[in-house]
mmCIF file as Biopython writes it, N, C-alpha, C and O atoms, coordinates in Angstrom:
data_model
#
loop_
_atom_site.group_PDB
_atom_site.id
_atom_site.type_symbol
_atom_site.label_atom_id
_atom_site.label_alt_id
_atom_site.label_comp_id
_atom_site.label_asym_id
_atom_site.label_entity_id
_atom_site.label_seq_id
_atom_site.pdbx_PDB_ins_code
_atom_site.Cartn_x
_atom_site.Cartn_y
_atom_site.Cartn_z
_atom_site.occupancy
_atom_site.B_iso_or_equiv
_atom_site.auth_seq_id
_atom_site.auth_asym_id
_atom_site.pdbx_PDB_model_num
ATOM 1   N N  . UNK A ? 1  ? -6.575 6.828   14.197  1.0 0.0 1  A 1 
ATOM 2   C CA . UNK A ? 1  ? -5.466 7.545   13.575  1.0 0.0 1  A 1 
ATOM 3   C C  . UNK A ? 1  ? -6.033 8.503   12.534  1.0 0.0 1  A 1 
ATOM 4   O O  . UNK A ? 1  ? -6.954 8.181   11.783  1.0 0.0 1  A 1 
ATOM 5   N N  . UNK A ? 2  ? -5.557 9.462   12.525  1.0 0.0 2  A 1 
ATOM 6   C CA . UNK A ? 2  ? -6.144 10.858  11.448  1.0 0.0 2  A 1 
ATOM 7   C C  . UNK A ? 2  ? -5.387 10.410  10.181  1.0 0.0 2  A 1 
ATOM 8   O O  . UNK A ? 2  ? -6.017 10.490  9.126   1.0 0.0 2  A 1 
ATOM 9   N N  . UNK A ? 3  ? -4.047 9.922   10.139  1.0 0.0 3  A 1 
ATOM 10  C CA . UNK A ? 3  ? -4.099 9.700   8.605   1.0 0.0 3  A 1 
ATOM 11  C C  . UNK A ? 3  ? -4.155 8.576   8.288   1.0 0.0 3  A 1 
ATOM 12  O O  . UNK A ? 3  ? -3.716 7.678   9.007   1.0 0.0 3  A 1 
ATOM 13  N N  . UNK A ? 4  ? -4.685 8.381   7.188   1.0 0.0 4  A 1 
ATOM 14  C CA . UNK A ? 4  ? -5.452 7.301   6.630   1.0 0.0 4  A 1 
ATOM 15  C C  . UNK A ? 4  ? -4.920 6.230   6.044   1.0 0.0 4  A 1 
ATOM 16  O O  . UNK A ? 4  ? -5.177 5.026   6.044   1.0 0.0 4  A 1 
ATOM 17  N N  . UNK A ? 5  ? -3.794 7.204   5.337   1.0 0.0 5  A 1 
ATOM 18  C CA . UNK A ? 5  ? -2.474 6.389   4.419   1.0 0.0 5  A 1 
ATOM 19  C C  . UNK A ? 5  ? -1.924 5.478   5.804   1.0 0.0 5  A 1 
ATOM 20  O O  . UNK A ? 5  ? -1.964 4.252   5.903   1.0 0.0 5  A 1 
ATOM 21  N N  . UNK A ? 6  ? -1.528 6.221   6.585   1.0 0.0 6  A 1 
ATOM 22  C CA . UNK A ? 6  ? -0.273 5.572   7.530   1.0 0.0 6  A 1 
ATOM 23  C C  . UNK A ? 6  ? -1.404 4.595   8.359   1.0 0.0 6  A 1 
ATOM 24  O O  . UNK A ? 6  ? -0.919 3.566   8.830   1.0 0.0 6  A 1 
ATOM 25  N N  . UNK A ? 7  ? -2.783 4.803   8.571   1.0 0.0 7  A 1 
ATOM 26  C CA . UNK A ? 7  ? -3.359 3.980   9.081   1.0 0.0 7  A 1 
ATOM 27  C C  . UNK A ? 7  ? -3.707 2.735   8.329   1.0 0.0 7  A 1 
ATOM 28  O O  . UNK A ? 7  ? -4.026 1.804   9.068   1.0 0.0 7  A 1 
ATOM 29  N N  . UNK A ? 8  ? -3.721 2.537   7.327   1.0 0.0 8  A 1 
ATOM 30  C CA . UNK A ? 8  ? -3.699 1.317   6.262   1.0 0.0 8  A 1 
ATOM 31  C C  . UNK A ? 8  ? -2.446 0.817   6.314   1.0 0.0 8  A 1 
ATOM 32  O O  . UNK A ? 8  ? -2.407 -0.390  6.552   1.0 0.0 8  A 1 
ATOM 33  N N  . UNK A ? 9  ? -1.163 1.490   6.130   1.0 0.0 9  A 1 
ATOM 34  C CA . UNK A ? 9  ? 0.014  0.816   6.084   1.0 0.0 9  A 1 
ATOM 35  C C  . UNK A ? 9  ? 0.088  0.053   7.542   1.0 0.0 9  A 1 
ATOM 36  O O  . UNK A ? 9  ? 0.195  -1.160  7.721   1.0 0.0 9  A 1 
ATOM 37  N N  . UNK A ? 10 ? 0.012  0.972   8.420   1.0 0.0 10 A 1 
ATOM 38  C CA . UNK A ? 10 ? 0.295  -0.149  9.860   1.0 0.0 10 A 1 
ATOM 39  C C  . UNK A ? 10 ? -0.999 -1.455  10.413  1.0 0.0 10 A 1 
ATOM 40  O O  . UNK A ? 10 ? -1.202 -2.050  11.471  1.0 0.0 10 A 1 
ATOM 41  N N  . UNK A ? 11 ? -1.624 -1.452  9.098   1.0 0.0 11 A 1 
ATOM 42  C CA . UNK A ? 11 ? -2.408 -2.131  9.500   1.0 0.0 11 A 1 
ATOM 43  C C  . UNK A ? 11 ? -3.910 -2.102  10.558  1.0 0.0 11 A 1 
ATOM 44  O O  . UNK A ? 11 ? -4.636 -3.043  10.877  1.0 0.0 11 A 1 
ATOM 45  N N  . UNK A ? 12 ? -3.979 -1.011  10.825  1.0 0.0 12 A 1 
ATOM 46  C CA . UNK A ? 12 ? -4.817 -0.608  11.926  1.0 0.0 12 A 1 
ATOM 47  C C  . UNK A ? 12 ? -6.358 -0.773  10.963  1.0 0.0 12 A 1 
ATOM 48  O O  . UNK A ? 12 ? -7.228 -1.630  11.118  1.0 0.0 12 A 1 
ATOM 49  N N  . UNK A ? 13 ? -6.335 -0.040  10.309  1.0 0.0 13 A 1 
ATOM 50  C CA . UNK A ? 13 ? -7.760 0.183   9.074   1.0 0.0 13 A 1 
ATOM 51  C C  . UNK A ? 13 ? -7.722 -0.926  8.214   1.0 0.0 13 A 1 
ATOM 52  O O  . UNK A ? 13 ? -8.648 -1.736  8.192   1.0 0.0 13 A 1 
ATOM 53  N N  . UNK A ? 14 ? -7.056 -0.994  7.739   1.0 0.0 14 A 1 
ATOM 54  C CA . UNK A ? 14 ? -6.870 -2.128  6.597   1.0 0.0 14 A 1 
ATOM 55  C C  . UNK A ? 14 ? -6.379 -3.532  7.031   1.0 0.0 14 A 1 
ATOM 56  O O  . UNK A ? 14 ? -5.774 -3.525  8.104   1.0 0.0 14 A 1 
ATOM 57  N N  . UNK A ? 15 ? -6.510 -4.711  6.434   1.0 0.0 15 A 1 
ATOM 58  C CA . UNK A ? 15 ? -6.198 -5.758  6.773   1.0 0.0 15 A 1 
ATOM 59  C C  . UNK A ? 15 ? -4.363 -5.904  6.653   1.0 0.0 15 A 1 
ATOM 60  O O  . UNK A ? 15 ? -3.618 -5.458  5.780   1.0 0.0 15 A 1 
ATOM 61  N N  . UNK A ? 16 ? -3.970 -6.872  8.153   1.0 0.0 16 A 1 
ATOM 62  C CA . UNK A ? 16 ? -2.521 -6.678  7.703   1.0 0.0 16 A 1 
ATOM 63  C C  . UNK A ? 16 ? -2.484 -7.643  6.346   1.0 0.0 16 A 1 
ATOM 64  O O  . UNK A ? 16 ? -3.203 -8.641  6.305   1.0 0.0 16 A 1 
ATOM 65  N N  . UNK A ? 17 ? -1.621 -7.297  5.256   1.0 0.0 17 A 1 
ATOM 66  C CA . UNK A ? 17 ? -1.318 -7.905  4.493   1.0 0.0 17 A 1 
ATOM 67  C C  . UNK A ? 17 ? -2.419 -8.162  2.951   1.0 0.0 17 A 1 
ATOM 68  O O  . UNK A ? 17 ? -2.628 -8.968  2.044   1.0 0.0 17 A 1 
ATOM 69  N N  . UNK A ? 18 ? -2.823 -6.960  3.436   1.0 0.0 18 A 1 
ATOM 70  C CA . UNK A ? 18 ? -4.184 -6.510  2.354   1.0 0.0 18 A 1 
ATOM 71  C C  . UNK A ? 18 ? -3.474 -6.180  1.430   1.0 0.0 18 A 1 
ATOM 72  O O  . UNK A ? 18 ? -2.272 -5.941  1.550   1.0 0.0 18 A 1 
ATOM 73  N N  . UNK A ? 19 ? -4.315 -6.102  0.051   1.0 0.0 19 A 1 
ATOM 74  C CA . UNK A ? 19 ? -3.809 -5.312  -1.565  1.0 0.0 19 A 1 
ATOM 75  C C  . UNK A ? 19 ? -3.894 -4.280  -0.810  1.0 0.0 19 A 1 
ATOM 76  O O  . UNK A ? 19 ? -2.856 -3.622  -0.877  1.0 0.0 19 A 1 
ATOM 77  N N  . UNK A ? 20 ? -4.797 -3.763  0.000   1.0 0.0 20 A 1 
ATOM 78  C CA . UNK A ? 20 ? -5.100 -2.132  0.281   1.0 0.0 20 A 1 
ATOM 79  C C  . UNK A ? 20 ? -3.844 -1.504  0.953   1.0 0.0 20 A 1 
ATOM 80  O O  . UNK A ? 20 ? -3.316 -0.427  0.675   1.0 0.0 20 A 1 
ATOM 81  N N  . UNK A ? 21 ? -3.398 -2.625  2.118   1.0 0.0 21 A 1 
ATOM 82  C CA . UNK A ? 21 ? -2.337 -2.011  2.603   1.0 0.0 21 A 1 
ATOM 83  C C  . UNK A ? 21 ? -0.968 -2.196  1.680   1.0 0.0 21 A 1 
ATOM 84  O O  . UNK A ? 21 ? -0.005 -1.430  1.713   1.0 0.0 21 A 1 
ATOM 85  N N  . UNK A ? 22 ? -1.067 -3.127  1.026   1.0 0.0 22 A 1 
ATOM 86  C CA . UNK A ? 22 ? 0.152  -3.346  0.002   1.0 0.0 22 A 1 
ATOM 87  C C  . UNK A ? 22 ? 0.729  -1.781  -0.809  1.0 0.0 22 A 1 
ATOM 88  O O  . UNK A ? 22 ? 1.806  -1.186  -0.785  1.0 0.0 22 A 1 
ATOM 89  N N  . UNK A ? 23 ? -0.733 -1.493  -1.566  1.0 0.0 23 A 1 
ATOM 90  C CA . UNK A ? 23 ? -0.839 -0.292  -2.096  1.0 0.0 23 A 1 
ATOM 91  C C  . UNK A ? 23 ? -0.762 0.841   -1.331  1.0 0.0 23 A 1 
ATOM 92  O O  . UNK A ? 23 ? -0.566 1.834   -2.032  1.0 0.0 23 A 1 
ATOM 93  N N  . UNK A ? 24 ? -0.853 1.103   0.006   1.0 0.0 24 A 1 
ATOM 94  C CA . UNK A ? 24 ? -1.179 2.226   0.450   1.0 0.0 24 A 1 
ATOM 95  C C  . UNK A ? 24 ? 0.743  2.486   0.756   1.0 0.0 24 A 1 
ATOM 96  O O  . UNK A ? 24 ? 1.417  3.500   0.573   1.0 0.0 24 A 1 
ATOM 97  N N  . UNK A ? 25 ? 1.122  1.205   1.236   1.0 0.0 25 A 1 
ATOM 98  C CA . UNK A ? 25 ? 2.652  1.423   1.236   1.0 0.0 25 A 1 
ATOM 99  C C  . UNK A ? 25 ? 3.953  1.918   0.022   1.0 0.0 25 A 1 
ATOM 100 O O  . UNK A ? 25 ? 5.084  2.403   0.006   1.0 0.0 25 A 1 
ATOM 101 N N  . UNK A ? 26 ? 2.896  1.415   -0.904  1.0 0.0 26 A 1 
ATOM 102 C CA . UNK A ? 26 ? 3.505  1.438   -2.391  1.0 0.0 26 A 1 
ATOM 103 C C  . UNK A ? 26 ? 3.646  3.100   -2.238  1.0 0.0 26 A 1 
ATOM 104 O O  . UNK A ? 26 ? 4.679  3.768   -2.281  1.0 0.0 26 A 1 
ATOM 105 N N  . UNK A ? 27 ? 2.441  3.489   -2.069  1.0 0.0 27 A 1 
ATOM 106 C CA . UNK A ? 27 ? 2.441  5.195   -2.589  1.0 0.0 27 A 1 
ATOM 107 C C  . UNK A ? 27 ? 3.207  5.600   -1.916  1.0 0.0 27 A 1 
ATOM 108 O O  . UNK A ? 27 ? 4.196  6.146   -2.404  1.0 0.0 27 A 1 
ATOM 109 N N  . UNK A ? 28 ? 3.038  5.485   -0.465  1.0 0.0 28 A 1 
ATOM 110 C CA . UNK A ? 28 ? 4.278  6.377   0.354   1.0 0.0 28 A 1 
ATOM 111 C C  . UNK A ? 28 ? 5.957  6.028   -0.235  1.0 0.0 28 A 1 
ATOM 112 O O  . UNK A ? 28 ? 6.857  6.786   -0.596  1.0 0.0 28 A 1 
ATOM 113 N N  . UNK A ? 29 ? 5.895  4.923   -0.158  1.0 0.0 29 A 1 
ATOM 114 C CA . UNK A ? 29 ? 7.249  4.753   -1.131  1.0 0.0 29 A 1 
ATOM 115 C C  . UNK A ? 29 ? 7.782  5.278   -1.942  1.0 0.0 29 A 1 
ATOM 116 O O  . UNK A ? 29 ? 8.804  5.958   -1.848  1.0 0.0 29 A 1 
ATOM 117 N N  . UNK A ? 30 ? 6.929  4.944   -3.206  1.0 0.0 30 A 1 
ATOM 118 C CA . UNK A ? 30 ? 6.929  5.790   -4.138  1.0 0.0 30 A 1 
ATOM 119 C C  . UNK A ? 30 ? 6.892  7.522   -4.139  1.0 0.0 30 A 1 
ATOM 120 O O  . UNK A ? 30 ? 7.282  8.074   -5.167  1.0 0.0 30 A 1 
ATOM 121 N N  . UNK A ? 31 ? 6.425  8.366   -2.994  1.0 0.0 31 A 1 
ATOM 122 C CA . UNK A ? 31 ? 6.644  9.519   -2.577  1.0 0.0 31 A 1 
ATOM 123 C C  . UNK A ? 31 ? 7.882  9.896   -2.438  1.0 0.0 31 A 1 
ATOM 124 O O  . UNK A ? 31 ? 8.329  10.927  -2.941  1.0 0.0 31 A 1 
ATOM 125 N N  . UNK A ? 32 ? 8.668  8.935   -1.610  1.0 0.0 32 A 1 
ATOM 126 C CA . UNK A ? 32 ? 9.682  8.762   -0.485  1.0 0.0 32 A 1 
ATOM 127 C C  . UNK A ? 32 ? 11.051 8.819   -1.969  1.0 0.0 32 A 1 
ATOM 128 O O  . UNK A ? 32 ? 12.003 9.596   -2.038  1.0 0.0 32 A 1 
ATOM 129 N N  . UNK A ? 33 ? 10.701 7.820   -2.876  1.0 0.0 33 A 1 
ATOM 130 C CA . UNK A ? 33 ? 11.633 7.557   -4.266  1.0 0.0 33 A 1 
ATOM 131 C C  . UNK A ? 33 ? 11.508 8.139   -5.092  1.0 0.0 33 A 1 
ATOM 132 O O  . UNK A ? 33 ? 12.232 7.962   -6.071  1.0 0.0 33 A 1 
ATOM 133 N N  . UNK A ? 34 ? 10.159 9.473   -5.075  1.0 0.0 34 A 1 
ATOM 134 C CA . UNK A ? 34 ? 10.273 10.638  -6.085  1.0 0.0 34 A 1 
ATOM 135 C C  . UNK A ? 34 ? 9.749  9.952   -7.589  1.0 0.0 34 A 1 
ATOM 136 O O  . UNK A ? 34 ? 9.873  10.433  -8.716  1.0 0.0 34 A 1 
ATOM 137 N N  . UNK A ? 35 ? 9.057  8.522   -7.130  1.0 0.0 35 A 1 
ATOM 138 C CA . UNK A ? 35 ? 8.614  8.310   -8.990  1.0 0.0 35 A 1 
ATOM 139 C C  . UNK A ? 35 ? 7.105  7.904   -8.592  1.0 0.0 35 A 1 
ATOM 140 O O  . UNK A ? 35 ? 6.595  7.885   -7.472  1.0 0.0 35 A 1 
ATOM 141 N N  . UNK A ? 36 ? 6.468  7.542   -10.015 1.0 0.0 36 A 1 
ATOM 142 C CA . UNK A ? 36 ? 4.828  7.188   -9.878  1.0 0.0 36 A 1 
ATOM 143 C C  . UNK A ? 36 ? 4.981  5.523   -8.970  1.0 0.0 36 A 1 
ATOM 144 O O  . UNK A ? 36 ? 5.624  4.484   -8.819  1.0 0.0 36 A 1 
ATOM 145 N N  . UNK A ? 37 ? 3.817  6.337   -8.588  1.0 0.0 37 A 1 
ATOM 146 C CA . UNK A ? 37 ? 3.588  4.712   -7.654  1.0 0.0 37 A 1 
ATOM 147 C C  . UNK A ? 37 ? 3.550  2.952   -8.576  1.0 0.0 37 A 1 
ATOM 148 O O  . UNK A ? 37 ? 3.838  1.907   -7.994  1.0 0.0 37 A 1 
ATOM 149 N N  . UNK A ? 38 ? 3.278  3.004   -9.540  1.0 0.0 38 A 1 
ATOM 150 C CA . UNK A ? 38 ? 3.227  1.491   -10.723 1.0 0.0 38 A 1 
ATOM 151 C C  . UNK A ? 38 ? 4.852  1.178   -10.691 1.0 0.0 38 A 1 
ATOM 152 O O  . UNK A ? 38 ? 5.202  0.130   -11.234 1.0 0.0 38 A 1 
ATOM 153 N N  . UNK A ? 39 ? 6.228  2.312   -9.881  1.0 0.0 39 A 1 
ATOM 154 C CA . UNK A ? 39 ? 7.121  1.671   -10.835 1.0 0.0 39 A 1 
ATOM 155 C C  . UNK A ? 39 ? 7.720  0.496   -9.696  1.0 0.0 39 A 1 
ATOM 156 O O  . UNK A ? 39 ? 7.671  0.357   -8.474  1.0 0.0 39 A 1 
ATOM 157 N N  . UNK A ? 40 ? 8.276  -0.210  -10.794 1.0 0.0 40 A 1 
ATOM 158 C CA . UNK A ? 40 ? 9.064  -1.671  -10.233 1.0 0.0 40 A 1 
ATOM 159 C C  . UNK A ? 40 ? 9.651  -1.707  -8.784  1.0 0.0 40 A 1 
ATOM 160 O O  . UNK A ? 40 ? 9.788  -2.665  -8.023  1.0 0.0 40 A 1 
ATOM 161 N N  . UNK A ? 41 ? 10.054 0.032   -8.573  1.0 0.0 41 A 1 
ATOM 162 C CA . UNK A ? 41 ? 10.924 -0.267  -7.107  1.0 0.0 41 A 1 
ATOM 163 C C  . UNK A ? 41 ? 9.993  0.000   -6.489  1.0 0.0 41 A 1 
ATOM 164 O O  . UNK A ? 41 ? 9.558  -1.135  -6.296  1.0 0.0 41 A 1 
ATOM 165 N N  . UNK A ? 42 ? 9.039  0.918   -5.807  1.0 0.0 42 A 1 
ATOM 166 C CA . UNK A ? 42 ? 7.755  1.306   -4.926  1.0 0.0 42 A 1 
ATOM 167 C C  . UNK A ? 42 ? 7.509  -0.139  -4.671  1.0 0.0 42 A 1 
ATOM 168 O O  . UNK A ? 42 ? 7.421  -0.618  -3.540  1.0 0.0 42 A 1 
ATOM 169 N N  . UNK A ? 43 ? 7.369  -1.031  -6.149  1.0 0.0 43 A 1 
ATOM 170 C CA . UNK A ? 43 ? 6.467  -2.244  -5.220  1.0 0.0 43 A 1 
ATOM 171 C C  . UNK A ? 43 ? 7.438  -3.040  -4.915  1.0 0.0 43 A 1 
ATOM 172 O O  . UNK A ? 43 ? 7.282  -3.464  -3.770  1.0 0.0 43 A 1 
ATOM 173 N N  . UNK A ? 44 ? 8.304  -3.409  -5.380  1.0 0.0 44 A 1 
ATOM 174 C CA . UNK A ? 44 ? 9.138  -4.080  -4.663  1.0 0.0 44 A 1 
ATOM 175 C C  . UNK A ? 44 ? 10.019 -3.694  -2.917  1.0 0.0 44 A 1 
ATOM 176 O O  . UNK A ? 44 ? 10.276 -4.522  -2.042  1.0 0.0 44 A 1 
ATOM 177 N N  . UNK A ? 45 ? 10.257 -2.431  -2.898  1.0 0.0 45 A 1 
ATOM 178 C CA . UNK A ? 45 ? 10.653 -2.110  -1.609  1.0 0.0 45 A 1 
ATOM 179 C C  . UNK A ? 45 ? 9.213  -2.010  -0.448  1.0 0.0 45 A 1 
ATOM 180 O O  . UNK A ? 45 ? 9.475  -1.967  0.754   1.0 0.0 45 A 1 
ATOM 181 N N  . UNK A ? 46 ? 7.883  -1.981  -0.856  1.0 0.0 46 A 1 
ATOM 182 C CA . UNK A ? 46 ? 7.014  -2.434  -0.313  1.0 0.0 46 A 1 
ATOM 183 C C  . UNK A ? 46 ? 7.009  -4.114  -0.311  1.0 0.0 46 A 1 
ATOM 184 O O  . UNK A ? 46 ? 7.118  -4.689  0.772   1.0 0.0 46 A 1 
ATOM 185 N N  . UNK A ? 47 ? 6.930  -4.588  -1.076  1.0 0.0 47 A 1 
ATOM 186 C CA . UNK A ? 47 ? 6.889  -5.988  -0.691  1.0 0.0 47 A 1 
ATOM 187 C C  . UNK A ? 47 ? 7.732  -6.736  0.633   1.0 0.0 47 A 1 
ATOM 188 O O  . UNK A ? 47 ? 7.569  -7.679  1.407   1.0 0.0 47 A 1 
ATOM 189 N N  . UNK A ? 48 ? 8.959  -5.421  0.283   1.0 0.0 48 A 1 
ATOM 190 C CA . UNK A ? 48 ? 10.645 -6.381  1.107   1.0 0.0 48 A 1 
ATOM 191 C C  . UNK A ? 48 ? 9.766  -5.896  2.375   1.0 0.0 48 A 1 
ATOM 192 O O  . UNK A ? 48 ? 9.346  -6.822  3.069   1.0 0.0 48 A 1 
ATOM 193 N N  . UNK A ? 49 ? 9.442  -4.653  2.764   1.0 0.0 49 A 1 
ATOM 194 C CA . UNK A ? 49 ? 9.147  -4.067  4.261   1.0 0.0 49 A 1 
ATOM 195 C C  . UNK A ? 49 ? 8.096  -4.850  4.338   1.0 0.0 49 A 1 
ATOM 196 O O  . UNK A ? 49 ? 8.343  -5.397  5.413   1.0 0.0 49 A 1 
ATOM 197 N N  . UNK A ? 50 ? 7.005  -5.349  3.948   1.0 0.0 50 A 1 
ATOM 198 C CA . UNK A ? 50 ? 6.032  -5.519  4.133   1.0 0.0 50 A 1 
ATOM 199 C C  . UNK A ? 50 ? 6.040  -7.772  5.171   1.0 0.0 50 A 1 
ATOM 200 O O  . UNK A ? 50 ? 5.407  -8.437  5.991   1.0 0.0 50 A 1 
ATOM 201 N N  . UNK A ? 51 ? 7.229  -7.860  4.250   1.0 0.0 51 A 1 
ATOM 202 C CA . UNK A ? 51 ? 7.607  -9.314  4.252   1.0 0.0 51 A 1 
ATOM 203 C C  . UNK A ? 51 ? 8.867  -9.081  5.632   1.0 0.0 51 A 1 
ATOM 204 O O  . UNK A ? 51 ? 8.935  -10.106 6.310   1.0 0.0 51 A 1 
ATOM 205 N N  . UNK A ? 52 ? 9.598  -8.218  6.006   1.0 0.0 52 A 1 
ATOM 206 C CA . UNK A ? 52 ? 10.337 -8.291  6.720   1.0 0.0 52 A 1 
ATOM 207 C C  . UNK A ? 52 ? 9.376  -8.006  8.218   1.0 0.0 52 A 1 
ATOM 208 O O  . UNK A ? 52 ? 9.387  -8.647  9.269   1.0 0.0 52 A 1 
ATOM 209 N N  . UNK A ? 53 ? 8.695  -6.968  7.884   1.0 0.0 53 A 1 
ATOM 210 C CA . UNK A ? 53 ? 7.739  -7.188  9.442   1.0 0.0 53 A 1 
ATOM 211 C C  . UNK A ? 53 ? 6.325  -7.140  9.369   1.0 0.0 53 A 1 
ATOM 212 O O  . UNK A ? 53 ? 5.427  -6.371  9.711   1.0 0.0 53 A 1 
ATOM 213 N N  . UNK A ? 54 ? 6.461  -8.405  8.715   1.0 0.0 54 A 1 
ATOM 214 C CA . UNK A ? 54 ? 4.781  -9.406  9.192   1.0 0.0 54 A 1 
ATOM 215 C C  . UNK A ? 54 ? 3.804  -8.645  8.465   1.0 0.0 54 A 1 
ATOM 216 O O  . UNK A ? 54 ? 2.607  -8.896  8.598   1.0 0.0 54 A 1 
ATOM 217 N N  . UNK A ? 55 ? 4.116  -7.959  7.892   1.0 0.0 55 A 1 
ATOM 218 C CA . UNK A ? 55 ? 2.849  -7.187  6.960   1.0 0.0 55 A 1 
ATOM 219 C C  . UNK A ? 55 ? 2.081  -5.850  8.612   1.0 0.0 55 A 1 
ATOM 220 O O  . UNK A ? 55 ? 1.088  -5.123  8.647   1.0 0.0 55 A 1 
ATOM 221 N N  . UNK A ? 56 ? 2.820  -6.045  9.315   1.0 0.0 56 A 1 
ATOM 222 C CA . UNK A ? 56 ? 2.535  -4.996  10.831  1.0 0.0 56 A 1 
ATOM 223 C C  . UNK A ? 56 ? 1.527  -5.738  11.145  1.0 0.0 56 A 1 
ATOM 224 O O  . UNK A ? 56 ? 0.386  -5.277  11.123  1.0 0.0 56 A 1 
ATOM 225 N N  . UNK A ? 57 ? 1.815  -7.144  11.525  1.0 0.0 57 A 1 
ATOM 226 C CA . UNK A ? 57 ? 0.568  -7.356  12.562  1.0 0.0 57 A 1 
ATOM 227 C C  . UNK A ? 57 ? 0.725  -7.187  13.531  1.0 0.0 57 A 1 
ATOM 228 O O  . UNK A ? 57 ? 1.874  -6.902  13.871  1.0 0.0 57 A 1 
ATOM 229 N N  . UNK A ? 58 ? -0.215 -7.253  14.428  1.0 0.0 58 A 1 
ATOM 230 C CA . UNK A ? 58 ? -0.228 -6.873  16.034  1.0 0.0 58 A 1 
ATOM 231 C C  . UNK A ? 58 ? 0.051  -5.401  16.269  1.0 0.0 58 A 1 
ATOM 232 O O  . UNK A ? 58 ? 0.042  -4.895  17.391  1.0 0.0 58 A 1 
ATOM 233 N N  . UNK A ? 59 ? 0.321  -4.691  15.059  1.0 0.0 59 A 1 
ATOM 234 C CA . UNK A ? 59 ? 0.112  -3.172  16.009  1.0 0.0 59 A 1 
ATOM 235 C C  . UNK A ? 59 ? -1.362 -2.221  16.293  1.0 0.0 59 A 1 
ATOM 236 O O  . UNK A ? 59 ? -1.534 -1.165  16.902  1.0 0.0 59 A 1 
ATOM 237 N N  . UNK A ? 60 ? -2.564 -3.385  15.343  1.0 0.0 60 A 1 
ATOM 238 C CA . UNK A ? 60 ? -3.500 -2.676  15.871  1.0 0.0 60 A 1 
ATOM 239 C C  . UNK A ? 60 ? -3.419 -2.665  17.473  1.0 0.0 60 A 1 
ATOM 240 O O  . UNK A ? 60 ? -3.209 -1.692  18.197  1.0 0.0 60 A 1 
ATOM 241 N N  . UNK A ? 61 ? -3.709 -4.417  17.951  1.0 0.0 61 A 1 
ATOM 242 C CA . UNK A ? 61 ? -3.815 -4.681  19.063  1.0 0.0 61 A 1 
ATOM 243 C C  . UNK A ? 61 ? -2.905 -4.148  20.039  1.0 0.0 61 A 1 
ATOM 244 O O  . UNK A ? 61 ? -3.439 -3.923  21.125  1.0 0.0 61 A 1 
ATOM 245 N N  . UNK A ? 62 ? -1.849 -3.920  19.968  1.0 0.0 62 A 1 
ATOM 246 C CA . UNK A ? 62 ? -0.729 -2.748  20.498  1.0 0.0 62 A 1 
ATOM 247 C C  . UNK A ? 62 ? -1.422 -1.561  21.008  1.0 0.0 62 A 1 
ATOM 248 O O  . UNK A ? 62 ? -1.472 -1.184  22.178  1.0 0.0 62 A 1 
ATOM 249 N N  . UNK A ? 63 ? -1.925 -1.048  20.018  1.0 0.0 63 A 1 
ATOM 250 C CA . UNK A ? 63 ? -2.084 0.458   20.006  1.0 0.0 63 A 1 
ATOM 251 C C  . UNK A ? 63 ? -3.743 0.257   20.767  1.0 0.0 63 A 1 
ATOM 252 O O  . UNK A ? 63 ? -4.101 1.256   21.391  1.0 0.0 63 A 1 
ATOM 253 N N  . UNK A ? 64 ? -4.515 -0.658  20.760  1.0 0.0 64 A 1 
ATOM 254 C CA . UNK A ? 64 ? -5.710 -0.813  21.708  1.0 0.0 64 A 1 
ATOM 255 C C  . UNK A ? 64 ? -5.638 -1.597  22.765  1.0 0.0 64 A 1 
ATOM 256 O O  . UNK A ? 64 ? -6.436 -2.052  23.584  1.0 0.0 64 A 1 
ATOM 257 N N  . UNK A ? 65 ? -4.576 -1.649  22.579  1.0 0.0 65 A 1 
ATOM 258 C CA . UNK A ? 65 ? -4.502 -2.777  24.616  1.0 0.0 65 A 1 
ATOM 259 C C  . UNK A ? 65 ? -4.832 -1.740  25.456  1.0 0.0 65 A 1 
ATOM 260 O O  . UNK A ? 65 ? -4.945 -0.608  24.986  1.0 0.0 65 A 1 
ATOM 261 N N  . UNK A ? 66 ? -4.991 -1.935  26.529  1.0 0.0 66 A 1 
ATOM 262 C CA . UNK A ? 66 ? -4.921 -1.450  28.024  1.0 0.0 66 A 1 
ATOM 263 C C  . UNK A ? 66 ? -3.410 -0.928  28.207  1.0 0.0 66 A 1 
ATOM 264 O O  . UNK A ? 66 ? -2.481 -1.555  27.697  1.0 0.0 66 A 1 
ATOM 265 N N  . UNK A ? 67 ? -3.229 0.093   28.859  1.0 0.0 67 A 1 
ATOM 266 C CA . UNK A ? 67 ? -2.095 0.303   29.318  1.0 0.0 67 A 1 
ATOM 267 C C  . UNK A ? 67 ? -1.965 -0.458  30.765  1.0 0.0 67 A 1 
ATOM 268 O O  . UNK A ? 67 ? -2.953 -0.742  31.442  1.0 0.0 67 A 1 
ATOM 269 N N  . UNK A ? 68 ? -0.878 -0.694  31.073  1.0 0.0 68 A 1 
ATOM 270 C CA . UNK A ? 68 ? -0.367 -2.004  32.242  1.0 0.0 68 A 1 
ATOM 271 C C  . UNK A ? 68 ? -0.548 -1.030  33.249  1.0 0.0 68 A 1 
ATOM 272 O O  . UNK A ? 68 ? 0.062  0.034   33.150  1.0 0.0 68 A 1 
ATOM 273 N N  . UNK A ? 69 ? -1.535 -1.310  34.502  1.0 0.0 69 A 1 
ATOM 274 C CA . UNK A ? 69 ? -1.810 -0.607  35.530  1.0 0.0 69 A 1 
ATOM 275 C C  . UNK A ? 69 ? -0.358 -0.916  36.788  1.0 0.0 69 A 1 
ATOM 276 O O  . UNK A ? 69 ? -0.362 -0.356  37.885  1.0 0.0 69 A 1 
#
């Protein structure tokens, strides 16, 4: 994946459920909510997404399977 951010958030680069990916979600958030990444909601609406789907596991392996012949 070329970007780096979105490749840490889905877990592909970074461990699912890493500080790295924790943080990398925070920022986009925080982009997304127009404030600095430290504030209370960035990490908390990262935490909720992060806790609602599995921290993105399995989409490395997704995205490197075999396609079904």
């Amino acid at each position: 994946m070329s970007n780096g951010e979105v490749c840490c958030i889905l877990g592909v680069c970074c461990p699912p459920a890493s500080e790295a990916q924790r943080t990398a979600l925070e920022h986009m958030v925080a982009k997304h909510l127009g404030c600095k990444h430290d504030a209370p909601e960035a990490k908390a609406a990262a935490d909720r997404v992060l806790a609602k789907f599995d921290a993105f596991r399995g989409v490395k392996e997704a995205i490197d399977a075999a396609p079904d012949a």
